[in-house]
C-alpha positions in Angstrom: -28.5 -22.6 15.9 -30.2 -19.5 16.0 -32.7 -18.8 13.3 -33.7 -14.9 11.3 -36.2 -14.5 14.3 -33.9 -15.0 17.1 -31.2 -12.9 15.7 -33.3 -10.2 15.8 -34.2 -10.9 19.3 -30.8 -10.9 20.2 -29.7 -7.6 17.9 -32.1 -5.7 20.2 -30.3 -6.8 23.5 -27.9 -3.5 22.9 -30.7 -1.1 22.2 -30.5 0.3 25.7 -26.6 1.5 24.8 -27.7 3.3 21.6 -26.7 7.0 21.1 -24.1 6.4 24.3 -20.6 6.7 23.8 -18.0 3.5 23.7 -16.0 4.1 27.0 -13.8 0.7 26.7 -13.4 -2.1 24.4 -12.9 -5.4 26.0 -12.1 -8.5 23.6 -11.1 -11.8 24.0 -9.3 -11.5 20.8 -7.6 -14.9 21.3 -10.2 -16.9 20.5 -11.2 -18.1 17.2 -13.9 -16.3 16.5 -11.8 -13.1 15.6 -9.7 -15.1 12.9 -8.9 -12.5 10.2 -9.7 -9.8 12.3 -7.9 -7.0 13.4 -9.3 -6.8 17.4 -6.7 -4.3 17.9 -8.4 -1.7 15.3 -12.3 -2.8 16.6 -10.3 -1.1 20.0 -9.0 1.9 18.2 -11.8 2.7 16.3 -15.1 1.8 19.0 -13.1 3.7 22.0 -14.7 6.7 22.0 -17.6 6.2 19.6 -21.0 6.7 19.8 -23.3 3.3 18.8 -25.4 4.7 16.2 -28.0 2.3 15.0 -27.8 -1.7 14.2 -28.7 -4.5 11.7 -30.1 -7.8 11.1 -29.8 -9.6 8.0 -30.7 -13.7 8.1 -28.6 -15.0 10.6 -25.7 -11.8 10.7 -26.1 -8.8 12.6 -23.9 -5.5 12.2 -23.7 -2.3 14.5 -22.2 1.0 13.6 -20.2 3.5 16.0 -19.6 6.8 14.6 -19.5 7.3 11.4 -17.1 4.6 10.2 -16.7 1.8 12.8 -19.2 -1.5 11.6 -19.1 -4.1 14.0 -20.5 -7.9 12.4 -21.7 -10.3 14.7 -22.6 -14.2 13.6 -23.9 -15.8 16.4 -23.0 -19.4 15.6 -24.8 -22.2 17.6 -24.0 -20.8 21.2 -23.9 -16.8 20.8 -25.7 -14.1 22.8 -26.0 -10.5 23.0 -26.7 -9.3 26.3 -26.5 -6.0 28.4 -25.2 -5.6 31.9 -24.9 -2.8 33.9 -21.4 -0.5 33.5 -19.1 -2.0 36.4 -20.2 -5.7 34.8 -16.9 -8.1 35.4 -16.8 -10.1 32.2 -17.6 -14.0 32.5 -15.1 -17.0 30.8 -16.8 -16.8 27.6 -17.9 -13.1 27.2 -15.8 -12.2 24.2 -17.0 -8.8 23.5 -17.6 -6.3 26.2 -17.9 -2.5 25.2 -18.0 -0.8 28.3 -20.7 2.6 28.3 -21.5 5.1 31.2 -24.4 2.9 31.9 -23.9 -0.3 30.5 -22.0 -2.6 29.4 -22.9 -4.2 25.9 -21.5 -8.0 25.8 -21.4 -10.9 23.1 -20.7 -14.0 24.9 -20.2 -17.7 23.0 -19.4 -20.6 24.8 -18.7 -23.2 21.7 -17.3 -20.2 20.0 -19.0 -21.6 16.6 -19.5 -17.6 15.9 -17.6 -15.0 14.0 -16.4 -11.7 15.0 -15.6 -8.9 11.8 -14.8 -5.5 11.9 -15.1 -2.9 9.0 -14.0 0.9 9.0 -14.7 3.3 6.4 -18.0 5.2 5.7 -19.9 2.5 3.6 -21.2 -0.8 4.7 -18.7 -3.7 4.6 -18.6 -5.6 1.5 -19.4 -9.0 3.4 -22.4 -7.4 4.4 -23.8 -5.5 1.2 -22.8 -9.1 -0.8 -25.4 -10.8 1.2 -28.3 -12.5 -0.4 -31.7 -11.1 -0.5 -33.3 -11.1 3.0 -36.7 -12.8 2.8 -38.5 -9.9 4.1 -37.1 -7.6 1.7 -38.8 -6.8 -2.2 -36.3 -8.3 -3.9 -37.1 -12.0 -2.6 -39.7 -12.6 -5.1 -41.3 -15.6 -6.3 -39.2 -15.7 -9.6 -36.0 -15.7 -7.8 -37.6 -18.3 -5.2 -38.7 -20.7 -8.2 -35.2 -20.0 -9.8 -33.4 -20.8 -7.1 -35.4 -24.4 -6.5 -35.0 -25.4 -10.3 -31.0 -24.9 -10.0 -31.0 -27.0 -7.0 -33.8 -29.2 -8.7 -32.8 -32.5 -7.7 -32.0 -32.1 -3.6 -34.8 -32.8 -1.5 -37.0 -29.2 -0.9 -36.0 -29.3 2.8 -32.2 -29.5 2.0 -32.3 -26.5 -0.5 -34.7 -24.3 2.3 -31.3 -24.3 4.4 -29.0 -23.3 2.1 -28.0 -19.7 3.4 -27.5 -18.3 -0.6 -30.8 -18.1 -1.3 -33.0 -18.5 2.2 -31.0 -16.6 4.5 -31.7 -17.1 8.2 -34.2 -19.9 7.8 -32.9 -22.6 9.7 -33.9 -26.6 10.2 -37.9 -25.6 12.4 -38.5 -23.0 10.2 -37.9 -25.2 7.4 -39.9 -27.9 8.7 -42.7 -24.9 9.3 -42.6 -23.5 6.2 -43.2 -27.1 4.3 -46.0 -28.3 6.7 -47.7 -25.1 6.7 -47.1 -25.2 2.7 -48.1 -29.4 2.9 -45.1 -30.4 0.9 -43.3 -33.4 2.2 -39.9 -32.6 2.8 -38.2 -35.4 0.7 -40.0 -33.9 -2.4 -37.3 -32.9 -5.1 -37.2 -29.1 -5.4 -37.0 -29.5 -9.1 -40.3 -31.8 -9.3 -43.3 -29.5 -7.1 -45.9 -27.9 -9.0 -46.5 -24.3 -9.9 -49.6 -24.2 -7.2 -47.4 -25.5 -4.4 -44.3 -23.5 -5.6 -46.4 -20.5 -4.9 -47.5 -21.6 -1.5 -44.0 -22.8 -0.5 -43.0 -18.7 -1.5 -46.0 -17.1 0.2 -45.9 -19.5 3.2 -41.9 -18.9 3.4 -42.8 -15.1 3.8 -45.2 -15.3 6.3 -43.2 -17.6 8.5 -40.6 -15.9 8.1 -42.8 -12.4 8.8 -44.4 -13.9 11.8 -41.5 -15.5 13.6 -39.8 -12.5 13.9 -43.2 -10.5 14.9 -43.3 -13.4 17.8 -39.8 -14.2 18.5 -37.6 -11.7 17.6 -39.8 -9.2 19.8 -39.5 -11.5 23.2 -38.6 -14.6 22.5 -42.2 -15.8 23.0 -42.7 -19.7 21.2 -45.0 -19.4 18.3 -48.7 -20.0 17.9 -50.3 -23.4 19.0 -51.5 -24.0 15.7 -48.2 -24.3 14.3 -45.9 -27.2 13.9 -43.1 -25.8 16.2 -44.9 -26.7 19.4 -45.4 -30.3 18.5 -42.2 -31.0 16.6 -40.5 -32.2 19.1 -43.1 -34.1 21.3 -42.7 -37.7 21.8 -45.6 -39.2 19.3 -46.0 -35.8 18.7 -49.9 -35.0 16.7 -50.3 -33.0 13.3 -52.1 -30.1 15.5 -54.4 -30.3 11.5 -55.1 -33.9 11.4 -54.0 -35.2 14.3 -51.5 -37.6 12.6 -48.4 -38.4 14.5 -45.5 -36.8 13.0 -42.2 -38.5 11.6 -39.3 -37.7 11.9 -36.0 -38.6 9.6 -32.5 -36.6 8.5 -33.2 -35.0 5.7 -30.4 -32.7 4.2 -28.3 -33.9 7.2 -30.7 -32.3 9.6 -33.4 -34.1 11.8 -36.6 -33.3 10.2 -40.7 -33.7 11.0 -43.7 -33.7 9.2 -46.9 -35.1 9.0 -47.4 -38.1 7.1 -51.2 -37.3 5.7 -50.8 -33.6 5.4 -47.3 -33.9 3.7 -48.3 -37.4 2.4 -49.1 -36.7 -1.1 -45.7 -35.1 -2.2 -43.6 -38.1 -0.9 -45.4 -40.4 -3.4 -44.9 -38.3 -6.0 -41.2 -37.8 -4.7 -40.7 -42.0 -4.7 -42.5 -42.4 -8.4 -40.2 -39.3 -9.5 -36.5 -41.7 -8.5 -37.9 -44.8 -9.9 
């Protein structure tokens, strides 16, 4: 599932159609991801309007046309924004398609995991204003981080990094990246790590976060060498620190690496805490 970084990749896609005007609205509006959505209005209002500027919040995106048309955009597991050029015919799953003078701005989602919803009025959409604090932002500090991990004190710290409410957009690599760069073992309670590692977790949860979208979210490039991302996934994959070759087990109903001398420490800890 796409993560904060490729979100914003994918928000950029429609860039080339800002300040162009909405010719035609094209939707696919009997598919499931416009339940609870009015497609007819998203045609009524975004026929005619200009796209004005877009959004990315965690794993969410919203666009305005005009001065009162908010388009929101979850991309699911399969989703992708895209632009083709104006006389583009639409493919089997290209459920958005607003047609321009030069280009034709299209959401396509194959396992149709993602959401279509459509605000009009002059403010931002409730659903969108209701969001948690994005990581990037001022208001993710470390006393709301540390808060956050002491209310969900006794799930393993992996489990409680993908939990949307209070990490939004960080998904199952970053999560995995944000613990080895920050050497907590993943099964390590959330409740039970120590001020000096709560306070790497936080800063190393910002940078990741920071850098990922610097690196992916600008072209989709794979992140540094250094980092646990390009090894994850390697078969006796090697700690690119120590060397160690990485585990891997479902933690928080996700598959999950780490290294077992870097990460080592807080899993002991972890197994004296249960007994």
């Amino acid at each position: 599932m796409p993560e904060l970084a490729e979100v914003e990749f994918f928000r950029k896609q429609w860039n080339p159609g800002l300040r162009e005007r909405i010719l035609a609205v094209q939707l696919n509006s009997s598919k499931r991801i416009f339940r609870g959505t009015d497609a007819k209005l998203i045609e009524k209002i975004l026929a005619g309007a200009i796209f004005a500027e877009s959004f990315a919040h965690g794993k969410q995106m919203l666009f305005r046309f005009g001065a009162d048309g908010w388009l929101g955009l979850h991309l699911g597991m399969t989703g992708k924004l895209r632009t083709e050029n104006a006389a583009y015919t639409p493919l089997k799953h290209d459920h958005v398609v607003l047609r321009q003078k030069t280009y034709a701005l299209v959401f396509s989602d194959p396992r149709l995991f993602g959401r279509v919803l459509f605000h009009h009025g002059l403010e931002k959409p409730v659903w969108w204003t209701k969001l948690p604090a994005s990581i990037s932002s001022p208001s993710f500090t470390f006393d709301r981080f540390k808060t956050f991990l002491q209310q969900h004190g006794r799930a393993p710290i992996k489990a409680v990094l993908l939990l949307q409410n209070g990490f939004p957009g960080i998904g199952n690599w970053m999560a995995d990246e944000i613990l080895w760069q920050a050497k907590i073992h993943p099964r390590t309670a959330a409740g039970r790590i120590d001020e000096d590692k709560l306070k790497s977790a936080f800063q190393k949860t910002r940078f990741v976060a920071q850098r990922a979208i610097e690196i992916i979210g600008h072209d989709f490039s794979d992140p540094p060498k250094s980092w646990l991302f390009q090894h994850r996934w390697k078969k006796r994959g090697a700690c690119p620190r120590c060397a160690a070759t990485l585990e891997h087990a479902t933690i928080g109903g996700r598959t999950t690496c780490w290294c077992p001398e870097c990460q080592g420490a807080d899993a002991i800890q972890s197994k004296r805490t249960r007994q």
